[in-house]
N, C-alpha and C positions, 0 to 999 in steps of 0.2 A: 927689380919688379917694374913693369914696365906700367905707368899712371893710368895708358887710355881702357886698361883691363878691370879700372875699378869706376870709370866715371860714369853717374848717375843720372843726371841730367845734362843736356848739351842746347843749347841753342843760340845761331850765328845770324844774323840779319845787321843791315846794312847802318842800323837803328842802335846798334851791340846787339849787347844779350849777355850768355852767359856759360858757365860749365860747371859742374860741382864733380868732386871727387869725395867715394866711402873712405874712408881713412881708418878702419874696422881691420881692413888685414894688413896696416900699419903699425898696429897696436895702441888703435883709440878708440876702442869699441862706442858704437850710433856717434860718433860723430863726424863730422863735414867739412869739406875745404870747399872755398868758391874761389872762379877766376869771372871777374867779367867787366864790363864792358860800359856806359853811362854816353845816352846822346845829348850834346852842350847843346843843338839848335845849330839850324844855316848849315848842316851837312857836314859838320864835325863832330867827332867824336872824341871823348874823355879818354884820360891812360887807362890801360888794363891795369885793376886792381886785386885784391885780394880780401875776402872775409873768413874765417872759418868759426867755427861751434864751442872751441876750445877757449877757455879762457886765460887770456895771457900770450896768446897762441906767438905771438914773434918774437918771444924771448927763449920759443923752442928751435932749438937753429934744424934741428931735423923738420918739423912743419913751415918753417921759412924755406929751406930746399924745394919741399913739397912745394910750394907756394912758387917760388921760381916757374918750376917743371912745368906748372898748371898756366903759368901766362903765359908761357912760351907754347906749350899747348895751343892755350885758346889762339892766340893769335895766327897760327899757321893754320888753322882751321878756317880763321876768319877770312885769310890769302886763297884756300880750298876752295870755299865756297864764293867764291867773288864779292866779297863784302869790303875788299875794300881798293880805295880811289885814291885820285892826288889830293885828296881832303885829309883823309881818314891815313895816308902812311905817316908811322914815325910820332905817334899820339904821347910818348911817352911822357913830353914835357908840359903834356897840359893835364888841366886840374883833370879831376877824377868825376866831378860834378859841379854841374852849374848853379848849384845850392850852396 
């Protein structure tokens, strides 16, 4: 099943942003995965991370897959749409937020 047939919300700006996937024809009926994206300040940006609806969600290894798929999603999206620079490649190893 291929993920971008299910996502819900999308939005790529230079700032992050974000993606959500229904996870309903996954077999989690009304609930949600996110992929996204947090700006640190000075034109960097946070690693792409993951939240979803489910509780306990990453000790389900099938929703951690999903979760993979979704960053790796977002981020080629984010390459798509020109959002990102010699700031913003390769964010993996920084926090997720500047909080």
């Amino acid at each position: 099943m291929n993920i971008t047939e299910h996502i819900t919300r999308e939005r790529y700006e230079y700032r992050g942003g974000g993606c959500e996937l229904d996870l309903t024809n996954y077999g989690y009926e009304d609930e949600f995965l996110s992929a996204f994206q947090n700006y640190l300040g000075g034109g960097l940006l946070g690693a792409v991370a993951n939240d979803c609806t489910v509780a306990n969600w990453r000790d389900d290894k099938k929703l951690v897959r999903l979760a993979k798929q979704l960053r790796e999603h977002y981020w080629q999206q984010m390459q798509a749409f020109d959002c990102v620079d010699e700031l913003a490649e390769m964010p993996q190893d920084r926090p997720v937020s500047a909080y």
